[in-house]
C-alpha positions in Angstrom: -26.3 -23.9 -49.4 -23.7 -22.9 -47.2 -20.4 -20.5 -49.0 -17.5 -19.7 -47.8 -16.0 -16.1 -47.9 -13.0 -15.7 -50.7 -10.4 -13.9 -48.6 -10.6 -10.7 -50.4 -13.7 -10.9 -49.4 -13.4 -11.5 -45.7 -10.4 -8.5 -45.2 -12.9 -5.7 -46.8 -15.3 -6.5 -44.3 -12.5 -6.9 -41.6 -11.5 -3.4 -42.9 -15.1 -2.2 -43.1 -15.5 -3.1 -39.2 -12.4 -1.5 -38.0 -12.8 1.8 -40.1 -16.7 1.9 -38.4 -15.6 1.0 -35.1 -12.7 3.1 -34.7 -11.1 3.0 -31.6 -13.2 0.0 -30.5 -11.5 -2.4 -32.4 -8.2 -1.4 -31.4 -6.8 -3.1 -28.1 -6.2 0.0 -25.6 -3.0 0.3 -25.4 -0.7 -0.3 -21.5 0.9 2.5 -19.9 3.7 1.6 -18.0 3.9 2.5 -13.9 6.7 5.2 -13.5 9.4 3.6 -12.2 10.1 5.0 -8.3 12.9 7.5 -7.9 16.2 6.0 -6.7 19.2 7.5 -5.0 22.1 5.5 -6.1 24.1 5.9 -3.6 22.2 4.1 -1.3 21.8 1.1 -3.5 25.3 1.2 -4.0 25.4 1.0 -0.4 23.1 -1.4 0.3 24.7 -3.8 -2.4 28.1 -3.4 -0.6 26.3 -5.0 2.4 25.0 -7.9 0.0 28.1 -8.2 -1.0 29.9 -9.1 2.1 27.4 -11.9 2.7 25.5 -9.4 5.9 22.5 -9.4 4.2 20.8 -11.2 1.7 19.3 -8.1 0.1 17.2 -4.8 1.1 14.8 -2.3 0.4 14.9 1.2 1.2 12.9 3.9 1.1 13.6 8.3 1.8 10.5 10.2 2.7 11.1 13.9 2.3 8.9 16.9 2.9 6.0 14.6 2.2 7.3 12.8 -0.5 9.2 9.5 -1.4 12.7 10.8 -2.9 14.1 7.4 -2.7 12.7 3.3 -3.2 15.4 1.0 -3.6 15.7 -2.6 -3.9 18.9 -4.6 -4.1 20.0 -8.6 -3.7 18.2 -11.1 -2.8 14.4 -12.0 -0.9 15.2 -15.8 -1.1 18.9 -16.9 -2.0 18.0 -20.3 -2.7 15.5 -19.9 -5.1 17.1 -16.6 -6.5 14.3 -14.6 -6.3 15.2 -10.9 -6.4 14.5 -8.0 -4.1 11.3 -6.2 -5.2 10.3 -2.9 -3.9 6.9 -4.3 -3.0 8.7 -7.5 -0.9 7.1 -7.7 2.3 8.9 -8.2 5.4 8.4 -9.6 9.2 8.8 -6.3 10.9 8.8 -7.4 14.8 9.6 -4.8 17.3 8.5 -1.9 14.6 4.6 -3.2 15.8 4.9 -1.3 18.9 4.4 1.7 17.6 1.4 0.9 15.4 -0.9 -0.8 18.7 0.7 2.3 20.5 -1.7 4.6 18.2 -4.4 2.6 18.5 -4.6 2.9 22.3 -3.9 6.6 21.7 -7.1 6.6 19.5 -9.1 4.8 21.8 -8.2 7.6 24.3 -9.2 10.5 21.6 -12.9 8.9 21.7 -13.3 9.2 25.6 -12.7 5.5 26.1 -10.0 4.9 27.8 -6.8 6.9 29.3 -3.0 6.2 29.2 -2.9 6.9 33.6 -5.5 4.0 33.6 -4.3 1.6 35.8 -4.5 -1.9 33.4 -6.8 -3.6 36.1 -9.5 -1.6 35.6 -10.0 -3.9 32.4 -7.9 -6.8 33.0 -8.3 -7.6 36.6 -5.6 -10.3 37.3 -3.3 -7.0 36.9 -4.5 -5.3 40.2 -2.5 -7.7 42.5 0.5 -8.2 41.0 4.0 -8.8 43.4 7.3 -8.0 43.1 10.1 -10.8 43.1 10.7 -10.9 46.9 6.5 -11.2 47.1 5.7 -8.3 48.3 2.7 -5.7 47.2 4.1 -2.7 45.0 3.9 1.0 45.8 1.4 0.9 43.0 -0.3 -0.5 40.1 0.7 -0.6 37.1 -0.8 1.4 34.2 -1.0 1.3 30.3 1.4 4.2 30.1 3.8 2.3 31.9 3.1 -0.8 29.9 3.7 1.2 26.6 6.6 2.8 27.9 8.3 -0.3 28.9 8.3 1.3 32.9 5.9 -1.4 34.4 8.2 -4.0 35.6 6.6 -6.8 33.7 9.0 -9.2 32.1 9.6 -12.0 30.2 9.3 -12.8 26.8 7.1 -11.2 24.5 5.9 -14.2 22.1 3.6 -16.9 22.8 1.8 -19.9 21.2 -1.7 -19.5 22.3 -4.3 -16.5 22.0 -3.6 -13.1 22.9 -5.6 -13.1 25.7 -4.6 -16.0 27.7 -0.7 -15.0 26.6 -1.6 -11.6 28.5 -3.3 -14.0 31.3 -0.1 -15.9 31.8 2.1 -12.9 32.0 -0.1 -11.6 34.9 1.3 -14.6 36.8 4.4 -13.5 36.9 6.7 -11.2 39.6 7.0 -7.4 38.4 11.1 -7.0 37.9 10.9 -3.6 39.4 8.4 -1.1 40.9 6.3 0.2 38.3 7.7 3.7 36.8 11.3 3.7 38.4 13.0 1.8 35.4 13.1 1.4 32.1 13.5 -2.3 30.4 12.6 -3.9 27.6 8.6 -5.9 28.1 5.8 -7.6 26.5 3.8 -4.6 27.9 2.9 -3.7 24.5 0.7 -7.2 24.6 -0.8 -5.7 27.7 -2.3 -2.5 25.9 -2.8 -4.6 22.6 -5.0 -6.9 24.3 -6.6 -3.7 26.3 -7.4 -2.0 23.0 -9.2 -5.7 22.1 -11.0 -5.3 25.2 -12.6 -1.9 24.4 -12.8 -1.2 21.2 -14.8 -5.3 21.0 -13.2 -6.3 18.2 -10.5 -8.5 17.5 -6.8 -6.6 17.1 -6.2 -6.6 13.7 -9.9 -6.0 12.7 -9.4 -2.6 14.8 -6.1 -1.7 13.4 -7.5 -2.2 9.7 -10.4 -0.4 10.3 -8.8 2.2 11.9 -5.0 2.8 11.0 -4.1 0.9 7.9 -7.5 1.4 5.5 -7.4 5.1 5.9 -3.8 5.3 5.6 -3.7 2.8 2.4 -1.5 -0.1 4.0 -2.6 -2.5 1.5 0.0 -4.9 2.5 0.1 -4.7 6.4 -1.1 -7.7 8.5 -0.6 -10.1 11.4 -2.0 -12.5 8.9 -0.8 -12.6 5.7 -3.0 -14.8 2.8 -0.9 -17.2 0.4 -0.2 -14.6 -2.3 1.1 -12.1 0.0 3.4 -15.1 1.7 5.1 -15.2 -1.4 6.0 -11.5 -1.2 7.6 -12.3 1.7 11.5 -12.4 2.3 13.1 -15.4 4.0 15.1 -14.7 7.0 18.9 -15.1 7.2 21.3 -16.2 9.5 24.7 -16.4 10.1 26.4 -19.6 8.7 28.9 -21.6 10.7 32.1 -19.4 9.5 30.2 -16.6 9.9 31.0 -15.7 6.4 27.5 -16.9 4.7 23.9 -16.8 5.3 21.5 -19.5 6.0 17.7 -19.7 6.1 16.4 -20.0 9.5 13.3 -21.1 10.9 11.2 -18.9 12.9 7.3 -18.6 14.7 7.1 -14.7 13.8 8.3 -15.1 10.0 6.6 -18.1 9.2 3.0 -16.8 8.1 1.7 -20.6 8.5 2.6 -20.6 12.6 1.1 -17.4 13.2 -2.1 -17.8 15.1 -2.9 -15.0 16.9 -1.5 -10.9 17.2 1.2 -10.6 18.6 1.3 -6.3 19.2 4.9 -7.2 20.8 6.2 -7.8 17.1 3.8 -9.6 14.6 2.9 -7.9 12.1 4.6 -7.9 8.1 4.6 -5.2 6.0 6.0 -3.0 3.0 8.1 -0.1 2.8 5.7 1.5 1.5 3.3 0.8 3.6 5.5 1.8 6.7 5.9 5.2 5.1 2.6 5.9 4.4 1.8 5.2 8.6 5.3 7.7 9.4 4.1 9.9 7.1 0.6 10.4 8.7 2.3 10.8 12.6 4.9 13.5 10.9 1.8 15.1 9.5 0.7 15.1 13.0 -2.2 12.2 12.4 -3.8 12.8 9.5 -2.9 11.3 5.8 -3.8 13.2 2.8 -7.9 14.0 4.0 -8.2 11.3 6.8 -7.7 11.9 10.7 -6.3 8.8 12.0 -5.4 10.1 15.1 -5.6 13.4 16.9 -2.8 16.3 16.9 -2.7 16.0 20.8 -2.2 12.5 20.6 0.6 12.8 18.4 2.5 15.3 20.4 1.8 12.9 23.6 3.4 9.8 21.9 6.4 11.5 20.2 7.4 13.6 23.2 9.9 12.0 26.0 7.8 10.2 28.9 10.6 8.2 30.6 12.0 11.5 32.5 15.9 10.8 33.3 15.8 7.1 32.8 18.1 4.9 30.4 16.6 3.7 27.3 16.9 2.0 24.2 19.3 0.0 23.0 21.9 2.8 21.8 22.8 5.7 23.5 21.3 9.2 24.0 17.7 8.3 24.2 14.2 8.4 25.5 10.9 6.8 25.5 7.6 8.1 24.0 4.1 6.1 24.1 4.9 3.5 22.1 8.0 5.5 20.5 11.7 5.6 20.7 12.9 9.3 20.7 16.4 10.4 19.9 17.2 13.1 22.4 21.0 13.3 21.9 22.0 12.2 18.8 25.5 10.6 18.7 26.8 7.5 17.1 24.7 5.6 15.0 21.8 8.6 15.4 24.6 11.3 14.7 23.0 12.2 11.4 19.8 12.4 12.7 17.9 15.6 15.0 17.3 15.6 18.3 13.1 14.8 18.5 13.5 12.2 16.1 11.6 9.1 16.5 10.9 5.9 15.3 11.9 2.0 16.0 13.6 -0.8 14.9 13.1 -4.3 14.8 14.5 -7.9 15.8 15.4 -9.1 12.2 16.9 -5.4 11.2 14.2 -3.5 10.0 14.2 0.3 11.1 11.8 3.2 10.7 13.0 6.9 11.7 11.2 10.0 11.4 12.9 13.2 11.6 10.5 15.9 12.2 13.3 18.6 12.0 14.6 18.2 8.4 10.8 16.4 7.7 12.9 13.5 6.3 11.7 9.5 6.6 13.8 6.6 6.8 12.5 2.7 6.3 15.3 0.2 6.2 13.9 -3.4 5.3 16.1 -6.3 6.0 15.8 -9.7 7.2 18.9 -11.1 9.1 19.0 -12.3 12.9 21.8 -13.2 15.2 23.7 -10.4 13.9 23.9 -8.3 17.2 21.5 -4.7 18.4 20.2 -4.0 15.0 19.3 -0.8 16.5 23.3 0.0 16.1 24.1 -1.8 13.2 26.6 -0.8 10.7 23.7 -1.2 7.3 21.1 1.5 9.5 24.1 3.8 10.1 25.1 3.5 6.7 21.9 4.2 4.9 21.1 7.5 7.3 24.1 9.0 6.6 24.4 8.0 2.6 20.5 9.2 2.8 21.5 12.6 4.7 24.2 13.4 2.0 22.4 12.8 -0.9 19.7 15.4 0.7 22.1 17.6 1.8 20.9 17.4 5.9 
């Protein structure tokens, strides 16, 4: 015969259990993540911008003496679906790629396996007879210093459609612009060296810098390729409207994850703010990260000190070139509140990462806005230095 418990029953042996199992019978209870420390006068800053329809929103983040002193988020990572700014949003950072393939050459050249004064036929030969417009032979060949330094002459633009190998094939094609090493403009010679570090490391680009750049340094959200969930991290790009008084959505190869094919080491990769810290963080501790070497001291110095002699650089005044590295040598305008030595990048759609070894002080602006002018000398990056600077006290 089969009885059922009365239900006084059934709560002293409910009681019974709990009181013998103790703890185990409890749920264990959630601790809550500590909130990131914010400077408000950035956001406030930062929501100003929002505000007058310049951005759609933005994440920002201080670095200082090692660590973060600021993470803010404010507006928008998709107006029309109202999703919020999250610290953790991830964001098409273009041009701020360089740097990042720019240490992974200067790793390869720690192990003995290749050298920056390599001339870049010695492993892609369709680069050892290259002309110059008018058809004739230059004085000289063309190395990877010069491609990473934007000094090789090679021009045109620095996306492509196909693989990384035959985009750095087709560019081979082409005239040199100038003789190698006597000016300084803007190339796709970081595809050059990206493809180069493909070549002798034998792996694919982004299997090399995961390996070696972003699993020791803990970029858990740093790709050329990023899967479904992290696409929805990711913050839709704005344009200017008609009137110039709104933002619209636009379309683009380097933002849309689904177009991507290949690595682009010109400007492909996404990332966090986070993330970008972590890889400033490691260069300002001169290549190393908590207990892993990424890269070597010597290395370090090489890339962050000026290369480019007397030329004109960058896209706002007072600077030089590095390996791989823009380096504020006079600071004035939009750098004013920065030290000479600092170094960093920006990128197409906004995004800026500085590095001021002085005052030890990191800056990662994340934004994603094109047709908006240099972005390099935009009013948001001058505003959040200086608004950063004062709430420091540099």
């Amino acid at each position: 015969m089969i009885r059922t418990l009365s239900s006084c029953c059934l709560a002293l042996i409910l009681s019974v259990a709990s009181t013998a199992f103790g703890q185990e019978a409890t749920a264990p209870k959630k601790v809550a993540p500590t909130p990131p420390p914010v400077i408000d006068p950035i956001n406030a800053a930062m929501q100003t911008f929002v505000e007058q329809g310049k951005i759609s929103g933005a994440v920002t983040l201080v670095g200082h003496r090692g660590k973060i002193v600021h993470l803010g988020a404010v507006g928008l990572a998709d107006i029309e679906a109202q999703k919020e700014m999250r610290t953790f949003t991830m964001f098409s950072i273009a041009s701020m790629t360089k740097p990042i393939v720019a240490t992974a050459v200067m790793i390869l050249q720690d192990e003995g396996k290749l050298s920056v004064d390599d001339k870049v036929s010695q492993y892609i030969p369709a680069y050892k007879d290259l002309k110059l417009k008018d058809g004739t032979t230059p004085s000289r060949e063309i190395t990877i210093r010069d491609a990473i330094t934007h000094t090789s002459g090679l021009a045109g633009d620095q996306l492509f459609d196909g693989s990384l190998e035959e985009a750095v094939d087709q560019l081979a094609e082409r005239p040199l612009a100038f003789e190698p090493g006597t000016k300084w403009k803007y190339s796709p010679g970081l595809n050059v060296a990206g493809r180069i570090v493909e070549i002798v490391s034998g792996q694919p680009l982004q299997t090399f810098l995961q390996e070696r750049i972003f699993t020791p340094a803990k970029m858990t959200s740093t790709t050329f390729f990023p899967d479904p969930k992290q696409q929805r991290r990711i913050a839709t790009l704005y344009g200017p409207g008609d009137e110039g008084q709104s933002l619209v959505a636009v379309a683009n190869r380097i933002s849309t994850p689904g177009d991507v094919k290949a690595p682009n080491p010109s400007g492909g990769l996404f990332a966090t703010a986070r993330d970008m810290f972590r890889f400033y963080q490691m260069v300002l501790n001169q290549g190393k990260l908590r207990k892993q070497r990424v890269v070597s001291e010597e290395a370090v110095e090489q890339m962050t000190s000026p290369q480019t002699g007397d030329l004109e650089t960058g896209f706002t005044p007072g600077n030089c070139w590095g390996l791989g590295w823009c380096i504020i040598r006079e600071p004035q305008g939009v750098t004013e509140t920065l030290s000479p030595g600092t170094f960093g990048h920006g990128g197409a759609f906004g995004t800026q990462g500085w590095v001021d070894p002085k005052t030890q002080t990191i800056y990662v602006l994340m934004i994603q806005r094109t047709k908006m002018g240099n972005s390099d000398g935009s009013d948001v990056r001058e505003t959040f230095q200086q608004v950063a600077g004062e709430a420091l006290g540099l």
